[in-house]
Every structure is written in structure tokens, then in C-alpha cells.
C-alpha positions as CSV (number, residue, x, y, z in Angstrom):
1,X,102.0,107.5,91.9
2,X,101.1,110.1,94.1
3,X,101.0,114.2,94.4
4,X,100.3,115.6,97.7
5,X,99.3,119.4,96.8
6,X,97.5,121.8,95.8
7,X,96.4,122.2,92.3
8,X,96.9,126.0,92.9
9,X,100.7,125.6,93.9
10,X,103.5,126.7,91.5
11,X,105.8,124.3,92.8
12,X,102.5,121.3,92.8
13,X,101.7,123.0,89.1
14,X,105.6,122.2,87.9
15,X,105.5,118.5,89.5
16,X,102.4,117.9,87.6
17,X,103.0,119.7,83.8
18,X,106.5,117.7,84.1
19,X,104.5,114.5,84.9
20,X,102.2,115.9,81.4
21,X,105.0,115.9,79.6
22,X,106.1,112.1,80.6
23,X,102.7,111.0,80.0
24,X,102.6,109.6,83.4
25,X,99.5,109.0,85.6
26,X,98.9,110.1,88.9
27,X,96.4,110.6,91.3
28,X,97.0,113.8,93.8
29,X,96.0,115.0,97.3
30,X,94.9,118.5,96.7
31,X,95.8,120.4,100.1
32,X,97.6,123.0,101.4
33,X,100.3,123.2,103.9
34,X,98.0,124.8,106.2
35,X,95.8,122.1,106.2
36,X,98.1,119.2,106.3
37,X,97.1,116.6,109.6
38,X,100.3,114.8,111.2
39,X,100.9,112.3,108.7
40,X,101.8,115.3,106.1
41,X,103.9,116.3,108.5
42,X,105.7,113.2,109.2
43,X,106.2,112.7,105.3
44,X,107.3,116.5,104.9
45,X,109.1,117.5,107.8
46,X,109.9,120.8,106.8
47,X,105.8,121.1,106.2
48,X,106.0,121.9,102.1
49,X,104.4,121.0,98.9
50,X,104.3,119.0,96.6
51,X,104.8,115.5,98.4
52,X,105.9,112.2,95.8
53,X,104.5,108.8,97.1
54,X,105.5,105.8,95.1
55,X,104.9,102.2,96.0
56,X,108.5,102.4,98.1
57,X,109.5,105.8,98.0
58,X,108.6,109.1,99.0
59,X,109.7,112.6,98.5
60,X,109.5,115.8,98.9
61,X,110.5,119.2,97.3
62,X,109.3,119.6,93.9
63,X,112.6,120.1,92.5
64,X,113.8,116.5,93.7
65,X,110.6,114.9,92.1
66,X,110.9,116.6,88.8
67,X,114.6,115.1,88.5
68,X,113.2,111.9,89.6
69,X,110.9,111.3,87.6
70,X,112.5,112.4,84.8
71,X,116.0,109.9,85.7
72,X,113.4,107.0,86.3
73,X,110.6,106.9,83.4
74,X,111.3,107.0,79.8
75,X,109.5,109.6,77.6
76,X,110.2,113.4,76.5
77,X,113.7,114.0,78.9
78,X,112.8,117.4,80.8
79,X,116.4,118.6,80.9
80,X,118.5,118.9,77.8
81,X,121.2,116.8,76.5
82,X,124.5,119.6,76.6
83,X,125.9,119.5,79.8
84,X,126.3,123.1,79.6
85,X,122.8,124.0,78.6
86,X,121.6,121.4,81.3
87,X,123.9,123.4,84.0
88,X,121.9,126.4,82.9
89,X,118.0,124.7,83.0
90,X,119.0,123.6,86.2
91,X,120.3,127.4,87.1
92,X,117.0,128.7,85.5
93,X,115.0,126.5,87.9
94,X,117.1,127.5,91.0
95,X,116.1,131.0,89.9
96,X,112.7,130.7,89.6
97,X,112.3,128.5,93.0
98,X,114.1,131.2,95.0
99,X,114.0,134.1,93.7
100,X,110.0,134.3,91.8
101,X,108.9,132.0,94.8
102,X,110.0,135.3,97.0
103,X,108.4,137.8,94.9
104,X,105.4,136.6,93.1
105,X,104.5,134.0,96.2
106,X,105.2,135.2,99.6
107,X,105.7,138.9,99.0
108,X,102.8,139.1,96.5
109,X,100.3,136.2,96.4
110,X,100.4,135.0,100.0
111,X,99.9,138.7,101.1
112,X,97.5,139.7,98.6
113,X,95.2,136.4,98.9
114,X,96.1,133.5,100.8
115,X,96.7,135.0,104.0
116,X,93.5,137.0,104.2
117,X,91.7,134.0,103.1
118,X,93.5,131.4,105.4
119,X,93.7,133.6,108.8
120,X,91.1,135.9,108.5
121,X,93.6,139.0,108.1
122,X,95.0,141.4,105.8
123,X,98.5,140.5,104.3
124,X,101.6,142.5,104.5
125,X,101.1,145.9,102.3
126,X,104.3,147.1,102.8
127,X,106.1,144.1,101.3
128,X,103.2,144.2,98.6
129,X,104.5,147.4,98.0
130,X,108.0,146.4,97.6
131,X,107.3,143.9,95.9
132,X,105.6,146.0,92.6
133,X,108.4,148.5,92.8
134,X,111.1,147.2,93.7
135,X,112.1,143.4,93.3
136,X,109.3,142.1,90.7
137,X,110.8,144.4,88.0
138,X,114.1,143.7,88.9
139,X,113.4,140.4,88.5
140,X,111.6,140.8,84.9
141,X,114.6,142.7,83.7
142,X,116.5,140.0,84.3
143,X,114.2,137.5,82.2
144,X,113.9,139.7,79.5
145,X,117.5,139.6,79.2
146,X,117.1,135.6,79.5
147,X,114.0,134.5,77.6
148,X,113.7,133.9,73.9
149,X,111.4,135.9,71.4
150,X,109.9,133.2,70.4
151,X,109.7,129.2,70.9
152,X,111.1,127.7,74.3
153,X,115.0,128.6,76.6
154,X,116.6,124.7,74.7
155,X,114.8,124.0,72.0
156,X,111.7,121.9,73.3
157,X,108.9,122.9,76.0
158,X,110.9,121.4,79.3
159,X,111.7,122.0,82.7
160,X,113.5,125.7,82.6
161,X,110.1,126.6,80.5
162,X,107.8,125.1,83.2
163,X,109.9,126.0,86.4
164,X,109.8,130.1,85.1
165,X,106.3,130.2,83.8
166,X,104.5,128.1,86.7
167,X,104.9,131.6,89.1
168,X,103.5,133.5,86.7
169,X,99.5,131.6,87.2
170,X,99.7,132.7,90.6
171,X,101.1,136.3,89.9
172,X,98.0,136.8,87.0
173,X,95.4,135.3,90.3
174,X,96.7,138.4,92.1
175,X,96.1,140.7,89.1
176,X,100.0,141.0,88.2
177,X,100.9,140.5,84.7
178,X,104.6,140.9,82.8
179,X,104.2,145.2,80.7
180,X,104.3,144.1,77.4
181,X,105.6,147.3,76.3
182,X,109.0,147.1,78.9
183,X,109.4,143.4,79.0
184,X,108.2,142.2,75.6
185,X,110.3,138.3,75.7
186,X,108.7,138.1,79.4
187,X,105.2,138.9,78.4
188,X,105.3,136.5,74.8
189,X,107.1,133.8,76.9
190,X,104.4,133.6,79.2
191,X,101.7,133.6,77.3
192,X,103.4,130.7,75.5
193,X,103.8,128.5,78.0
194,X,100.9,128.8,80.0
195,X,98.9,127.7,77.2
196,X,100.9,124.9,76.4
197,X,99.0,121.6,77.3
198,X,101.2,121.0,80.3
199,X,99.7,124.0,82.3
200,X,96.2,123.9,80.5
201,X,95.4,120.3,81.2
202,X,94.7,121.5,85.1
203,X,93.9,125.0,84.8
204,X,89.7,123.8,85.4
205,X,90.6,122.2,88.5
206,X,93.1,125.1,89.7
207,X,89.7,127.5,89.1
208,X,87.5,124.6,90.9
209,X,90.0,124.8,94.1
210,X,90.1,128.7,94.0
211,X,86.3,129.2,93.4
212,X,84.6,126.3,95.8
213,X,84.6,126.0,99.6
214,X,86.8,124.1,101.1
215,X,84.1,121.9,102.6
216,X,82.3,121.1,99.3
217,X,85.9,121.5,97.2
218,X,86.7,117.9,96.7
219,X,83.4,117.2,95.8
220,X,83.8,119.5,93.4
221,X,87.2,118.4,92.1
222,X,86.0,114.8,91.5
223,X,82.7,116.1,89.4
224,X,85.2,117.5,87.5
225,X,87.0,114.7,86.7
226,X,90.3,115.3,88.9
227,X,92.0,112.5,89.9
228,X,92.2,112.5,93.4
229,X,93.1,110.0,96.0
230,X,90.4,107.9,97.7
231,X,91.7,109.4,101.0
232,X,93.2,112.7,102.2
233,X,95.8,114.3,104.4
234,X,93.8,117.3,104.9
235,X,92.1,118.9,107.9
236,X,89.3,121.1,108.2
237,X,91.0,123.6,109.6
238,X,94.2,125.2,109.1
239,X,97.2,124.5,111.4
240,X,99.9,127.4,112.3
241,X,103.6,126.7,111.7
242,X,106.0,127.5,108.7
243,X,104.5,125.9,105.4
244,X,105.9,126.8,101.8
245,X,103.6,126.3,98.9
């Protein structure tokens, strides 16, 4: 099996602690959108990460791969058994696709870091701006009226707990973390999950691929032990168009 993305991803990150959680080997493809050559492109069409490539099937969108996988190899289920409460971890990961992928990603990480870094220019301030006063606490007061105190949304660490706390990584990278003090269940929740083995088993190699070059970064990644392919869909350069990350 295959992952085709970026350790730093949130939506790579969620394919990958669900894949912890199965106890399922993998070997990934750590690029970006930016830098994906035309076979990325033909295998994701509409240019985003993460990318599944089994020995006969292939696909794309993490949210597709996490149901996969979890419909097609035994182990811990991701989803709970209730159909109700499985209507609502599948509402949960909606949410946190759409809605935290808006405001911690591309209004808030993508202006504050990957854009500067990728195209040599500052990001968007304004939506920056927004972004802090506006929709990211509307969007924690929301959780905090969602989130347990204490333990995990159904019982056992699964895919609503992975799909929420995954944006959060990249929101800390960016210097944004949940006010204990006005969102006490976002804050607790958090630090709870990140540190759960799913998310801390590639937190070194998500520090490798933010701290190294690009041009020495695999290198890097396979000192450290990261199991990467033996060849890449990469370029050395990055390539304009629409990506999601």
C-alpha cells in the first residue's frame, strides 16, 4: 500500500493515524501538490492529497481512503457501531474537512507559511485577519459545544477524534492554539489526541519535512527511518494550478 503525500498534510496525517490504528503497513510518497509531475496528476485529477495506490486500485480524497480501508482490513473499526453515532462521526469528519480545512488551512496556514515558502510571496493578511477574529472562534465555539471533557466523541480513539484533531498540528505550526480559558473541552481534546500514538508515531518525520530542504529532504526522511517509496512523483520545482493539501 501506498500514500502519496505529505507528512505535513492534515488530510495525509488522518489517512496515515487511521492506517496506525489498523496496524497496517505502508510505504508513502511525501510531496506536495505543488510539486506533483504528470503522473500525480493523472492519478488525482482534481490535483489533491493524500493519493491510495493498492496493487489494483487507486484513490484519492482522504476521506474515501479512510472508509476504505477501514470496510476492507480487519482490526480496531474507525467508525462506531450505532448507526446514529456513525451518522454523526461521519458529520464530524464532514466538519472538520470543510469547514477547519477553510480556516486553519487555507485562510491560516497556507497564508501564514506555505505560500511565502512555495512562491516567494507574502500570503493573504486580510484573510489571516479574518480568520483569528472572525471564523476560527466561531468555529471553536462550536467544538466546545461538541467535544468531551475528557476521553474520546464514541468511546474509543477513532476517526471523528483523528478527522478534528489532525487541523489542529498545522494550526500550532502557525503559532495558533485552542484559549484554554474560553474553550476549555477544545484545548483538553487536543492535547489528547495529538499525543495519542496515531499522531505521534510521524510527528519526527512531519519536523524532518518542515525543517530540511527540499533537495536534501528525502534523504533526510529515510535517515530517519520513514518509509518512503523507492521512487517519487515529485518535481523540483513547484507547478501552478489549484492543489488542496
Amino acid at each position: 500500500m501506498k500514500i502519496i503525500g505529505s507528512f505535513v498534510s492534515p488530510y495525509v496525517r488522518k489517512v496515515l493515524a487511521c492506517l496506525h490504528l489498523k496496524g497496517l503497513a505502508y510505504e508513502i510518497d511525501p510531496i506536495t501538490p505543488f510539486f506533483g509531475n504528470d503522473e500525480f496528476r493523472r492519478l488525482s485529477p482534481l490535483s489533491r492529497i493524500p493519493v491510495l495506490i493498492a496493487v489494483d486500485f487507486t484513490a484519492g480524497d482522504s476521506s474515501v481512503i479512510c472508509a476504505y480501508i477501514d470496510e476492507a482490513y480487519p482490526g480496531p473499526p474507525l467508525l462506531p457501531s450505532d448507526p446514529k453515532d456513525r451518522a454523526r462521526a461521519r458529520w464530524f469528519e464532514e466538519y472538520a474537512d470543510t469547514r477547519l480545512g477553510d480556516v486553519f488551512i487555507w485562510n491560516l496556514f497556507y497564508q501564514k507559511l506555505v505560500h511565502p515558502m512555495v512562491w516567494g510571496e507574502p500570503g493573504d493578511q486580510q484573510r489571516i485577519d479574518k480568520a483569528l477574529a472572525e471564523d476560527i472562534p466561531e468555529a471553536m465555539d462550536y467544538l466546545e459545544g461538541q467535544l468531551p471533557e475528557s476521553g474520546w466523541l464514541f468511546g474509543e480513539f477513532g476517526l471523528a477524534d483523528i478527522a478534528i484533531a489532525t487541523f489542529f498540528r498545522n494550526a500550532a505550526y502557525v503559532d495558533y492554539h485552542p484559549g484554554p480559558a474560553r474553550w476549555p473541552k477544545v484545548a483538553s481534546f487536543v492535547d489528547r489526541a495529538l499525543a495519542h500514538d496515531a499522531f505521534a508515531a510521524t510527528k519526527p518525520f512531519e519536523d524532518i519535512q518542515r525543517g530540511v530542504d527540499i533537495k536534501g529532504r528525502r534523504q533526510a526522511l529515510l535517515d530517519a527511518g520513514a518509509p518512503l517509496t523507492s521512487e517519487t512523483l515529485g518535481t523540483p520545482t513547484p507547478r501552478k494550478g489549484k492543489m488542496t493539501l
